[in-house]
C-alpha positions, 0 to 999 in steps of 0.5 A: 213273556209279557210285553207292552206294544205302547210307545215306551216312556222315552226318558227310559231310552235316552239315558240307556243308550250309550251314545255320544254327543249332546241329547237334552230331554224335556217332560211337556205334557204338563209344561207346553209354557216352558217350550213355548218360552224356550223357543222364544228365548232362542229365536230371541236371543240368537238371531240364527233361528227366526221365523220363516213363512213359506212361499209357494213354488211360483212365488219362490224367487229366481235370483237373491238379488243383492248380497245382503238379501242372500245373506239375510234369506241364509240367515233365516232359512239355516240356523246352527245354535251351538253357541247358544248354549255358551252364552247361556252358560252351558259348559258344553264342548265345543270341539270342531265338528260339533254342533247341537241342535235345539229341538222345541217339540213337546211330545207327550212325555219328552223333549229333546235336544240331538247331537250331531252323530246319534239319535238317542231315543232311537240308541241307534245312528240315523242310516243318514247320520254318517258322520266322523267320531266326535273329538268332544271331552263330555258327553251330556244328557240333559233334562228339562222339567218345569215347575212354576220355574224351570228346573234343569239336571245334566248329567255327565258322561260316566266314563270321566266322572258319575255327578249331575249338575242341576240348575234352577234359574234355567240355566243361568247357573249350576250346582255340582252333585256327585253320584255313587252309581253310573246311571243307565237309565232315568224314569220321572214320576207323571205328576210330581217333577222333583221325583225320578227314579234311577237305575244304574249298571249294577241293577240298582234302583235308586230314587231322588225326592229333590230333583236328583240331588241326593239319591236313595237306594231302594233295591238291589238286582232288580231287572231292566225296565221292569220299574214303575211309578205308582198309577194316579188314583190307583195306588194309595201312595203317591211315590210307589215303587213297583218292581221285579227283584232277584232274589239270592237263589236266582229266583224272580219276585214282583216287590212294591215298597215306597220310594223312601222307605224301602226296607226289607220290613216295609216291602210288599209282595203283591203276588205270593210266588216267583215269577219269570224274567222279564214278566211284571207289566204295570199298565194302566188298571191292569198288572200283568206277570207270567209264571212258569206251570209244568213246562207251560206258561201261565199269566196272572192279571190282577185289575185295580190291584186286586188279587191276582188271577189266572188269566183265561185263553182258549184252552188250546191256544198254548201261547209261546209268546204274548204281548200287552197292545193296549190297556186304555179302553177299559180293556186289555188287547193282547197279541198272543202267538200260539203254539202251531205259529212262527210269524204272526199273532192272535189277537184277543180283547178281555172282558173289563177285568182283563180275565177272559179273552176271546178271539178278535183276529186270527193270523196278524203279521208281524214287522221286525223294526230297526232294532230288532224289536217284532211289531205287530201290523196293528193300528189303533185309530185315534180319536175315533174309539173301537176303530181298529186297522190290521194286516192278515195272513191269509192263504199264503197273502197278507191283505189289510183289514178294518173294524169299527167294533173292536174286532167285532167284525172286520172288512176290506178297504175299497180301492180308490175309485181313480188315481192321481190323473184322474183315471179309473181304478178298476178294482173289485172286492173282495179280489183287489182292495187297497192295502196299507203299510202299518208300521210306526216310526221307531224315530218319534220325529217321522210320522211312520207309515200310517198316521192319525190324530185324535184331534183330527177324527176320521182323518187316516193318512197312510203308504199302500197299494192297490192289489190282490194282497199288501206289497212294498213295491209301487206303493203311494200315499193314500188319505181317508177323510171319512174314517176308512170309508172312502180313499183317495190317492195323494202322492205316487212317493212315500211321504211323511204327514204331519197335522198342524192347526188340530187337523186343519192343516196337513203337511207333507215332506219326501221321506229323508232317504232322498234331499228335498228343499220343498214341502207340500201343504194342504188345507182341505183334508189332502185333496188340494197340494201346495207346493213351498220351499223351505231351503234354497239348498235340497236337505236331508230332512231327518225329522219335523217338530211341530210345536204344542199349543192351539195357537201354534202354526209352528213347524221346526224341521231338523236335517243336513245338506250332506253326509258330512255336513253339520245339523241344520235348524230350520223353524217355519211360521205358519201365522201369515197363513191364517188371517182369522179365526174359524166362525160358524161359518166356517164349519161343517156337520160330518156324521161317522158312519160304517158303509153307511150305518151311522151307529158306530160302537152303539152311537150316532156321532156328528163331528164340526169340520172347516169347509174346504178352502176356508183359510181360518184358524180353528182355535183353542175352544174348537171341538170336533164333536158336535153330537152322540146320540145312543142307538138301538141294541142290535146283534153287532154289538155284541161279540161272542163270550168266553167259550165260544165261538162264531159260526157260519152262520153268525151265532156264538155257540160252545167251543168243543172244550167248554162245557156251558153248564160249568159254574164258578166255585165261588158260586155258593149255594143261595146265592146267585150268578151269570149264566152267560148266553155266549154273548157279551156287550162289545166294550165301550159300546153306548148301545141301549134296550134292543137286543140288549136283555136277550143278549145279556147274561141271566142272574140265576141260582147257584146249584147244588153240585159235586166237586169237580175239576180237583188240580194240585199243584205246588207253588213254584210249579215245581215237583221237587222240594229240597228236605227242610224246605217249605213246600207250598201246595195250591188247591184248586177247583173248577167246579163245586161249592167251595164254602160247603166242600172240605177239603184234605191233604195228606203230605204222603209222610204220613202227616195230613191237614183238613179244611172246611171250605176251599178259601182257607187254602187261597194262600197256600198249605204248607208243609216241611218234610223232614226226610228226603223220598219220593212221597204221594201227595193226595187231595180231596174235594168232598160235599154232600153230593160227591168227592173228587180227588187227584194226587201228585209225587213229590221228590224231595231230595237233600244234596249228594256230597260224596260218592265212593264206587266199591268193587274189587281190584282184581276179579275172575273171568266169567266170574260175577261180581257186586259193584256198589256205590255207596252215596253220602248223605244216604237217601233211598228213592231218590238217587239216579245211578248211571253205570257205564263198564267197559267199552259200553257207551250207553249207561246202565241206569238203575234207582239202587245203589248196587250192580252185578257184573260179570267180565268175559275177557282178561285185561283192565276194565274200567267202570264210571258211576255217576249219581244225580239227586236233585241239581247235583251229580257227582261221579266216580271211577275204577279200574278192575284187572281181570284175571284167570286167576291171582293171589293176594296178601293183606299190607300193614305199615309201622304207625309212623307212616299215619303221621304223613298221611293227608288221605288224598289219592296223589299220596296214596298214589306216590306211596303205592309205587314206592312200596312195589319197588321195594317188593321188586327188590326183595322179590325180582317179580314185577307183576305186582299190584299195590293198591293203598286204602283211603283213610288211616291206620294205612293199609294196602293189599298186594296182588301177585298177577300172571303172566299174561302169556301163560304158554308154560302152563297154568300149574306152573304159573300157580306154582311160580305165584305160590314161590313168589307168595312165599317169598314176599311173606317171608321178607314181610314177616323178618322185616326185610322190607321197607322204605325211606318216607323221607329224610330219618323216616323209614316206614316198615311194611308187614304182613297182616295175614298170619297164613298164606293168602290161597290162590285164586283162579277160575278152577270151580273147587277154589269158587268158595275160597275167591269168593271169601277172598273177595268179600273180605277185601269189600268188608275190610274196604268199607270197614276202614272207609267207615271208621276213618268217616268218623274220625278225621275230616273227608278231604274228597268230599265235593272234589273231582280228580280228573284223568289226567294223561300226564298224571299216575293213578292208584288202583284202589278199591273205591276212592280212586278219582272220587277224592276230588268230585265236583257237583255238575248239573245234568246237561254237564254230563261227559259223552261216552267217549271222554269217559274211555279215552282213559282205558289203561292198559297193564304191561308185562316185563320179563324177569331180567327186566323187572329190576330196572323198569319204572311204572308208567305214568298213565298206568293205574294198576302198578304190576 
């Protein structure tokens, strides 16, 4: 899916976390005033926090002195400002243990305010904060937005009450609103202050015009963090909203709409399909979303909110994972990591419309952060463009590379030439180079590994080592003050460096692992260290503000003395230092350079820098940039174009998938395009004339040319559709004229459209099919030079409701039998049947409804169909006895049974049962088997069995069926037998055969006569299931009646457990051996028996 590598806007992780505790957040990027007047104000106001200059570690003194001077010196050096915010009127807790912390830092987007247990921008604890549970009543997110007078919203701790409390004389007061929603996070507009939006535990966006005083639903079910404002001179209007929404059937769509006016009607829909999850990126120029092609993913680009379109990689880099690094140089920088990678990435740069990405680096590892979250070892050197820092694998070792190109061209970092004592460092490109760690803070308040500042161009301060490859062991801190051309070591410890005065100044702490009372300040780029202390006990130093403003020399650290004690402040002024300001004097001319080539992304710059040891401060009106001058085009500037690749020899030739001569189908006869020459200007690069034409693409004549390349495709990239449903259809074409080629499409339901050129098919066709099939969808391209054409199979199915299985109960050995599933609503072509008889484990799968089948041993078989169409699948069972012969007579019952009958299986069971004894005590023969058909008027078949030990002899047994035969139609026919339904409710059972039914068995002279048997009771069976279809409601459709050990089931032709059928997806299909566990077996009685035996209750048959 898309992601974004960029720092996220931190108002979106503050609200977000869970947290407890006090976290205030400031937007500064237009309000560096505020700050500067809050931290007046404190240090004003409370006299806990003053300034503090620092002296040097000679200086430090030895003893306090006198009382008043220790406590003075504690007074100035420790601050806790808890109480601060009582007196400003802040309804705070003050419990014991809880302190707060003010932190003056303007950031480019927040500021915050910390408590003492959780750091909110991080929604994790510090390793170092281990401090006791809080005991405070409300937990409070604070906001702090400037206007012409600062505006202030705290929020409440959902967990007692959802309302926010809004001040607009900076906290001299506060106004009480409720809200209907619990807020998880908040995102502010960039440029009008009083509008945010809200999203709340519910996925659902909210938006506020006034500050958050009343709020407004715009959407429902929309996804985490995929929620913007609208781009400053982008979107036409300021206040709106782009979103990624679910719609009702679970599918995923990018909506815009105005924050105010977000109606059903007023809503857009910039990209006319759904999308995947956790997919829309709007960044800068550029929006990005993924879909879901033919099990691939595809992403789409759109640049300058026009249309989308596809976005082009290597044909075979097959991207599993890809990641939006940066957007802000008129290009896109992607991560991608293809199909054959695991643990690191490609990263590939776009042309300006963010379309065509070519190679930049192969291999980039990857650093999974504190969160979880995977980094990609990928630096962006600031204030010096194109200028890029990255870690490779590369045969088993992972070494750190540089580009001054954007990915043009890449070396290793040369080793320092001495270490710290002065002693020479003996290392040999390309076998030994320095290496740096490339990891940013995930804590906004801790440089990270690597740090650089636009405002100090060329100066990278970064942890490594020295060696054959990158290693987190015995690594030091390491400073370039020439733009990664030269380095030199500055401590043997992990440090981090903080620029004060624009870069004229670099100050560096301990990492907060380890307690500290000094820092260390240099002011000639890092190669001179002081030494001061800041506090007279070692401290934790969790994280360093350093306040906005050219004129500021203000440094504010934050931390504790222990795990168990609270938040200390400390603010450190760094005025005292700096007696004057800088003038011509102070200044010196440094030229950017490349090993020495002074053109850099086709420039010659030359930047001022304060001479070493010139203790001057640079001011607000100091420029950094003296000079640019463009230099001459040369091959360098130019990186290889989309389709081809860099050999060995350093030219770009084709890839071995792309063919060169291919033109856009946009390409329209009389009109002109680029035909590229496999190169293409690096971006941003200021070179002119040179190489500059050679390079360049050639503007030639669109040729006449045949259509190639044909691609159909549906919308949704799906190849099913459901009947009744709009299927959209894509046309696309790689190749041909696409204004003079028509196109036609036959929807293989004997309906077909035509186009006279390819842009009438941008939107999509569309068609509705009115019957459920597997249907041949044909495309053709045809102009005057040729045609092409392709074709997919669409499978259009409507919902199964009900499945019955139809088989006979009772069937001869070695004797074939029709086992059919009859399917409603019935659709042919485009039912699955899966078949599973007997002990089988693997299924029969088959496209037709029926199956033939032939049983070699007696006993009870059991047979399981299942049918999947669509999403759906629904099942059903029967259980066969298997016979060497039977006989069997046809049951009719007096109408006043109908009146009772709720047609569901348990009935039919109970009915079953109670019939068979009423035939055991006319009879005395308990081999019987009674099955109830489904539907009314209610009928019933009885079977009459044998013995399974047959030792007397088969004639006799047939003679003993026919004694029995006629027993049973005798007491039917004088209306002997009958049963008590219940209470003044007796139920008569009759005979609807007029003759005797014949025996049955596997003697090959009664063949005709079972097999007439047989296909009567299927026909009646179906006949009865048919007419009750009609008439009366199915009570089995959608329902399934499982096996239950503990519950009888009915022998019945083709109901059985298919009166209840659930609808299952297929990944819920039953294993083999769930489907037999249930295998039923028939008992046998003796005669004496036969009177006082009940059925068993997990029996299916009742014999």
């Amino acid at each position: 899916m898309f992601k974004s590598n960029q720092i996220p806007d931190f108002s979106t992780q503050l609200c977000s976390s869970g947290a407890f505790g006090v976290c205030i957040g400031l937007h500064t990027a237009l309000y560096t005033r505020v700050a500067v007047n809050i931290a007046h104000f404190i240090s004003e106001k409370d006299d806990e926090i003053s300034n503090f200059s620092p002296r040097s570690a000679q200086e430090e003194p030895q003893s306090h002195g006198n009382r008043s001077a220790k406590n003075h010196t504690q007074r100035n050096e420790v601050g806790n400002i808890a109480q601060l915010f009582a007196k400003h009127k802040l309804d705070v807790c003050q419990e014991p243990g809880l302190f707060l912390l003010t932190l003056l830092l303007p950031l480019t987007s927040l500021f915050y305010f910390l408590s003492s247990l959780y750091f909110f921008t991080l929604n994790s604890p510090f390793k170092s904060c281990l401090y006791p549970p809080l005991t405070c009543v409300h937990t409070l997110l604070l906001f702090i937005l400037s206007s012409p007078c600062s505006q202030i919203m705290v929020l409440t701790d959902p967990e007692f009450e959802s309302s926010v409390l809004i001040s607009s004389d900076e906290g001299a007061s506060y106004q009480k609103y409720r809200l209907t929603f619990y807020v998880l996070s908040l995102l502010f507009h960039p440029t009008e202050e009083d509008w945010a939006l809200a999203y709340s535990h519910d996925q659902k966006l909210y938006s506020s015009v006034d500050f958050g005083r009343k709020w407004q639903l715009i959407h429902e079910h929309v996804t985490p963090n995929r929620f913007y404002w609208s781009v400053l001179g982008l979107d036409k209007e300021p206040d709106l909203v782009h979103m990624e929404a679910h719609t009702p059937d679970g599918n995923v769509q990018y909506v815009t709409c105005r924050a105010q006016m977000c109606t059903e009607a007023n809503r857009n829909y910039p990209f006319p399909g759904f999308i995947d999850i956790s997919s829309l990126v709007v960044q800068d120029d550029y929006i990005f979303i993924q879909v879901p092609t033919s099990g691939r993913a595809t992403y789409y680009v759109s640049y300058k909110r026009e249309s989308f379109i596809q976005i082009k990689l290597p044909k075979y880099s097959l991207p599993k994972d890809l990641h939006i690094v940066s957007t802000d140089g008129k290009q896109v920088f992607a991560a991608v990591q293809e199909w054959n990678q695991n643990d690191t990435y490609n990263l590939y740069l776009s042309d300006t419309r963010g379309i065509y990405f070519t190679l930049a680096m192969e291999n980039v590892k990857t650093t999974r952060g504190i969160s979880g979250n995977q980094m990609l070892d990928l630096y962006e050197v600031a204030g010096i463009k194109g200028m890029l820092i990255a870690n490779k694998r590369q045969d088993n070792q992972v070494k750190t590379y540089i580009t001054y190109n954007k990915g043009r061209d890449w070396r290793l970092l040369q080793a320092p030439a001495a270490d710290l004592d002065g002693n020479d460092i003996h290392c040999i490109l390309p076998f030994c180079s320095l290496h740096l760690q490339l990891q940013m803070s995930e804590n906004p308040y801790l440089s990270g590994t690597i740090s650089t500042k636009s405002s100090a161009p060329g100066i990278i301060v970064a942890t490594g080592n020295i060696g054959a490859e990158l290693s987190y062991n015995n690594v030091g801190m390491f400073i370039s003050s020439d733009a990664g051309n030269s380095w030199r070591q500055i401590f043997e410890e992990e440090h981090n460096v903080w620029f004060l005065d624009k870069g004229g100044a670099l100050v560096a702490v301990k990492q907060p692992t380890v307690p500290t009372r000094h820092l260390w300040v240099s002011f000639d780029e890092g190669r001179q260290w002081n030494q001061h202390s800041f506090s007279s006990v070692p401290l934790f130093v969790d994280g360093v503000l350093v306040e906005a403003g050219a004129e500021n020399q203000i440094m504010t650290f934050f931390g504790h003395f222990s795990h168990r004690s609270d938040w200390q402040l400390i603010k450190i002024d760094y005025k005292s230092i700096f007696n004057r300001k800088c003038t011509e004097e102070d200044y010196q001319t440094w030229h950017l350079h490349n090993q020495g080539e002074p053109c850099v992304m086709g420039q010659k710059q030359i930047y001022m820098k304060r001479r070493a040891g010139n203790y001057c401060m640079l001011g607000k009106d100091y420029s950094r940039i003296l000079s640019a001058e463009s230099c001459i085009c040369r091959a360098h500037d130019f990186e290889c174009d989309y389709g081809y690749e860099r050999r060995g020899d350093g030219n770009c030739r084709p890839a071995f998938w792309f063919n060169p001569s291919s033109v856009s189908r946009s390409c329209s006869q009389g009109q002109n395009y680029l035909n590229s020459t496999g190169y293409r200007k690096v971006v941003l690069n200021n070179c002119t004339k040179g190489v500059k034409e050679m390079y360049t693409a050639r503007k030639q004549q669109c040729p006449n040319r045949p259509p190639k390349g044909l691609l159909l495709t549906t919308k949704d990239g799906k190849l099913t559709a459901n009947m009744g449903n709009n299927v959209t259809f894509l046309v696309q074409l790689d190749e041909g004229d696409s204004l003079r080629t028509n196109i036609q499409l036959d929807f293989g339901d004997g309906t077909a459209v035509s186009y006279s050129n390819l842009s009438w098919t941008e939107e999509g066709i569309k068609h509705v099919y009115k019957s459920a099939g597997i249907f041949r969808v044909t495309a053709l391209a045809e102009n005057m030079l040729g045609y092409d054409t392709t074709t997919l199979f669409l499978h259009v199915t409507c919902p199964v409701e009900h499945v019955q299985l139809l088989a006979p109960f009772v069937v001869i050995r070695n004797k074939e039998i029709n086992i059919t599933a009859v399917v409603l609503p019935s659709h042919s072509r485009t039912v699955t049947y899966f078949w599973w008889i007997g002990n089988n484990t693997e299924p029969v799968i088959t496209l037709d409804g029926s199956i033939s089948h032939t049983f070699t041993s007696e006993g009870m078989h059991i047979i399981t169909v299942q049918v999947a169409a669509a999403n759906t699948i629904l099942q059903d069972t029967k259980t066969i006895a298997v016979k060497e012969f039977f006989k069997s007579l046809l049951l009719s019952f007096s109408p006043n049974l109908d009146e009772f009958n709720p047609d569901i299986p348990e009935w039919r069971q109970d009915v079953g049962r109670v019939i068979k004894k009423a035939l055991l005590q006319v009879t005395g023969f308990c081999l019987l088997l009674v099955a109830v058909f489904p539907g009314v008027p209610t009928a019933a078949e009885l079977f009459l069995l044998p013995h399974k030990n047959q030792s007397e002899g088969k004639k006799k047994c047939e003679e003993e069926l026919e004694q029995v035969s006629d027993i049973i139609v005798s007491a039917l026919n004088q209306n002997l037998v009958e049963f008590e339904l219940k209470p003044g409710v007796r139920v008569i059972v009759y005979n609807t055969q007029l003759t005797l039914a014949p025996l049955v068995d596997s003697n090959p002279r009664h063949s005709s006569s079972a097999m007439l048997m047989l296909l009567s009771v299927v026909f009646l069976g179906l006949a009865v299931f048919l007419i009750y279809k009609f008439k009366r409601k199915i009570p089995w459709i959608n329902i399934y009646a499982e096996v239950n050990q503990e519950k009888e089931q009915e022998m019945i032709g083709s109901v059985g457990q298919g009166d209840s059928t659930p609808k299952i997806t297929l990944s819920e299909f039953p294993t083999s051996k769930e489907l037999m566990e249930k295998e039923l077996d028939a008992r046998n009685c003796s005669e004496q028996k036969c009177l006082a035996q009940w059925w068993t209750p997990s029996s299916v048959l009742m014999y």
